[in-house]
FIZAMI-938460 format. One record per residue (C-alpha): y negated, x, z negated; residue number from 1; residue in one letter. Coordinates in steps of 0.02 Angstrom, whole numbers, plus 50000, padded with zeros to 5 digits. Layout:
+-------+-------+-------+-----+---+
|    py |    px |    pz |   k | r |
+-------+-------+-------+-----+---+
|     Y |     X |     Z | NUM | a |
...
+-------+-------+-------+-----+---+
This chain:
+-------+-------+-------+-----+---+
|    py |    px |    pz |   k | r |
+-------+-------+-------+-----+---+
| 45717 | 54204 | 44980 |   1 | x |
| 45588 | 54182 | 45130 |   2 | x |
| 45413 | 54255 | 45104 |   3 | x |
| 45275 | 54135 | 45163 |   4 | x |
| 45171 | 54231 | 45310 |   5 | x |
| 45002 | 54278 | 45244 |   6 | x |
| 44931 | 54260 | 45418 |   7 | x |
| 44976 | 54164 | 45564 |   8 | x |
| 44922 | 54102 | 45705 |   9 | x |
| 44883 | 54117 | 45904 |  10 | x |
| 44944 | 54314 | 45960 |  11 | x |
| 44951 | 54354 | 45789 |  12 | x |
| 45106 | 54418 | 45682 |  13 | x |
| 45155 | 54378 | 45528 |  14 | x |
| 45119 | 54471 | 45364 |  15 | x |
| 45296 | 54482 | 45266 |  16 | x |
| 45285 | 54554 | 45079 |  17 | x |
| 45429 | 54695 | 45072 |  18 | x |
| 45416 | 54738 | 44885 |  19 | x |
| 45286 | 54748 | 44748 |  20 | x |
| 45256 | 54915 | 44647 |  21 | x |
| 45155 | 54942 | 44475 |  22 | x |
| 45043 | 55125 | 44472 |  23 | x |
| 45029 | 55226 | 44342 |  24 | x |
| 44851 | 55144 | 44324 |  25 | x |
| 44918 | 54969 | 44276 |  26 | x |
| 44873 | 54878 | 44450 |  27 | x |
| 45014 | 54829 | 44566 |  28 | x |
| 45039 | 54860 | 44741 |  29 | x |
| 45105 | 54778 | 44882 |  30 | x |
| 45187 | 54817 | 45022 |  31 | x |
| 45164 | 54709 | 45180 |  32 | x |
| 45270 | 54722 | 45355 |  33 | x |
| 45180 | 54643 | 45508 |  34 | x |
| 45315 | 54558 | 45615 |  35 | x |
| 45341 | 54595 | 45753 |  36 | x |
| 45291 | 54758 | 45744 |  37 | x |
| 45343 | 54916 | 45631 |  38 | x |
| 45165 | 54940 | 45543 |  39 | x |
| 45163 | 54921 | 45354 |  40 | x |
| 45022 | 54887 | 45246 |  41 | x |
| 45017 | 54936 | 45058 |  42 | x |
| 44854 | 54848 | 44965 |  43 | x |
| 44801 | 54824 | 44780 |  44 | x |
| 44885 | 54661 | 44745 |  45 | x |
| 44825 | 54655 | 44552 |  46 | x |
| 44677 | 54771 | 44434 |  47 | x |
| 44763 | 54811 | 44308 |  48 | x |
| 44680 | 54768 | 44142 |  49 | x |
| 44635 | 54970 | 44076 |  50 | x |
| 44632 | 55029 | 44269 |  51 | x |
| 44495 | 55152 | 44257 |  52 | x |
| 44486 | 55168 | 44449 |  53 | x |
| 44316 | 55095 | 44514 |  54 | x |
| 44411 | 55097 | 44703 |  55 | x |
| 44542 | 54994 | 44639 |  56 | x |
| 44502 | 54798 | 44691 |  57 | x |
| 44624 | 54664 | 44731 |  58 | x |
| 44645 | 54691 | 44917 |  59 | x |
| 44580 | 54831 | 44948 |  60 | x |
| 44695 | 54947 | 45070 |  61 | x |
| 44785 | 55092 | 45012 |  62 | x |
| 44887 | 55124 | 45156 |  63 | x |
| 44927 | 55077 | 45328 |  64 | x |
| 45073 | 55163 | 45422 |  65 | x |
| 45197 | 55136 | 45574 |  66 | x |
| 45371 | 55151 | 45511 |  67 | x |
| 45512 | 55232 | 45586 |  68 | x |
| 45596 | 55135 | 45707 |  69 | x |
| 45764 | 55196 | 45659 |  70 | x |
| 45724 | 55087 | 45490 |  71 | x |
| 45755 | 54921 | 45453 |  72 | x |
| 45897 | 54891 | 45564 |  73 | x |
| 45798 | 54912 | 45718 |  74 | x |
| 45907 | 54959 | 45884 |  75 | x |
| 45913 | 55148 | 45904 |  76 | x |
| 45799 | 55202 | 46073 |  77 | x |
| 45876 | 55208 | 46227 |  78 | x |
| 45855 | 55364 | 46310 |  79 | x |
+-------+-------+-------+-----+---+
């Protein structure tokens, strides 16, 4: 199955949803990878109905990170 890129266009990448995770809360998070590169983004894809959590709205960021490029099936560095 091919994710649709959330954003596209001139010099930009494309947003590719890895997975989707539910928190203890009731929201659900997801977990973006921006193509080409090895940053991931994890936002607040869904409140949760009982979510107490005033800083949990859809889209806000929870995360941003660079993964390691050893993931993924990415070509070992050349030394």
């Amino acid at each position: 199955m091919h994710n649709p890129p959330l954003a596209t266009g001139r010099g930009a990448g494309a947003m590719t949803l890895v997975t989707l995770q539910p928190m203890p809360c009731g929201c659900v998070a997801a977990i973006y990878r921006a193509r080409p590169t090895f940053v991931e983004l994890e936002l607040v894809e869904a409140k949760g109905p009982h979510c107490r959590f005033y800083g949990h709205r859809t889209g806000q960021v929870i995360s941003l990170g660079v993964l390691d490029m050893l993931e993924d099936g990415a070509p070992e560095p050349t030394v």
